[in-house]
N, C-alpha and C positions, 0 to 999 in steps of 0.2 A: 602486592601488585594488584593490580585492578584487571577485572575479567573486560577483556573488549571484541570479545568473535565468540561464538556459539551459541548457548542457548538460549532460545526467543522463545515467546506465547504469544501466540494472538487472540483476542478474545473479540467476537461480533455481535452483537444484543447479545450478552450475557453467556454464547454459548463458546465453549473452545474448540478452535479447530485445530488439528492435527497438522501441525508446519514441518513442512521435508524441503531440506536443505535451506538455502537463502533466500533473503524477500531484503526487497527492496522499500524505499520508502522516499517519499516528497512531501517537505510542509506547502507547494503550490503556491510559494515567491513567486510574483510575476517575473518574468525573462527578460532581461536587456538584451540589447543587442545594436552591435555597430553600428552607424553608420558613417562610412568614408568617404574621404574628398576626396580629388585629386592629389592633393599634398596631404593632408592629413585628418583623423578622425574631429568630424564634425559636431557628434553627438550619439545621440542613440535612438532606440527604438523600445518599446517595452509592450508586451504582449502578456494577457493572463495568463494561470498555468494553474489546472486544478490538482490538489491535493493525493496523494494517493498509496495505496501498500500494495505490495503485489509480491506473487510468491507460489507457490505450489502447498497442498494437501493433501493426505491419502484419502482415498475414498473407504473409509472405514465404514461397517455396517452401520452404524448409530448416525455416520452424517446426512444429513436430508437435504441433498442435493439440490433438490426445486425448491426447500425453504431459501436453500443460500444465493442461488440462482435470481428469487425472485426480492431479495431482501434489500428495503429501501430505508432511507431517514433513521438509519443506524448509525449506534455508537459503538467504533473499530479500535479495539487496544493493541499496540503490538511495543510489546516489555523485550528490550531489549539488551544485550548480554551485558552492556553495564550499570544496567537495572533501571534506566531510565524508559518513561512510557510515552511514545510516541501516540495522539491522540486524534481522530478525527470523529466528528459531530456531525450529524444529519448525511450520513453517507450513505451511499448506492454500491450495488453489487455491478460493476463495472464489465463483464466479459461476459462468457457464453457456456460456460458450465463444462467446457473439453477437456475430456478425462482422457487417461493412458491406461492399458491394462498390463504394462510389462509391470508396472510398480504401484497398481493403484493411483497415478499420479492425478490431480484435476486442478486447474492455471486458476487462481485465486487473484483479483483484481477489487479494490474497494477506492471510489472515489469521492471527494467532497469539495466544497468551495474552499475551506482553510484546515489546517491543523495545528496543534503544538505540541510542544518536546515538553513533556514537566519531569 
């Protein structure tokens, strides 16, 4: 049987961060979207949509915070539990660095123009 829920890595220029719980992810396919006639759908609409991982971290001693904070035109691995690596290129540190102190928690956001699944 094939593993498909659990263990993830995410790796950001080379360094790994410590993933708690689940992270999400988007290759940033542009979006359709309806649009309706009176009687019936006429066509669509289609809007960009950037790329993106998103998920939580522990703030462990060794992570440096304002590196991740301030980290741009990065390359974002996130190996995912059926071993495939979801990949984005030239990406940004997308959020604001908000940490929890019940659990070490801090909201991990990485965006880009495209990505892919290999």
């Amino acid at each position: 049987m094939q593993r498909i829920g659990g263990i993830i890595e995410i790796v950001a220029d080379g360094v790994r961060i410590a993933a708690k719980g689940s992270f999400t992810y988007n290759l940033g396919i542009p979006q359709k979207t309806s649009v309706i006639g009176a009687e019936e759908p006429l066509g669509y609409t289609e809007a960009a949509k950037a790329a993106y991982i998103e998920g939580e971290t522990v703030h462990l001693s060794e992570l440096d915070l304002a590196a991740l904070v301030l980290m741009n035109n990065a390359t974002v691995d996130l190996t995912l539990p059926n071993g495939r690596v979801f990949v984005m290129r030239e990406a940004f540190y997308a959020g604001d660095g908000e940490g929890s102190t019940e659990e070490g928690a801090v909201k991990v956001r990485f965006e880009s123009k495209s990505a892919e699944l290999i």
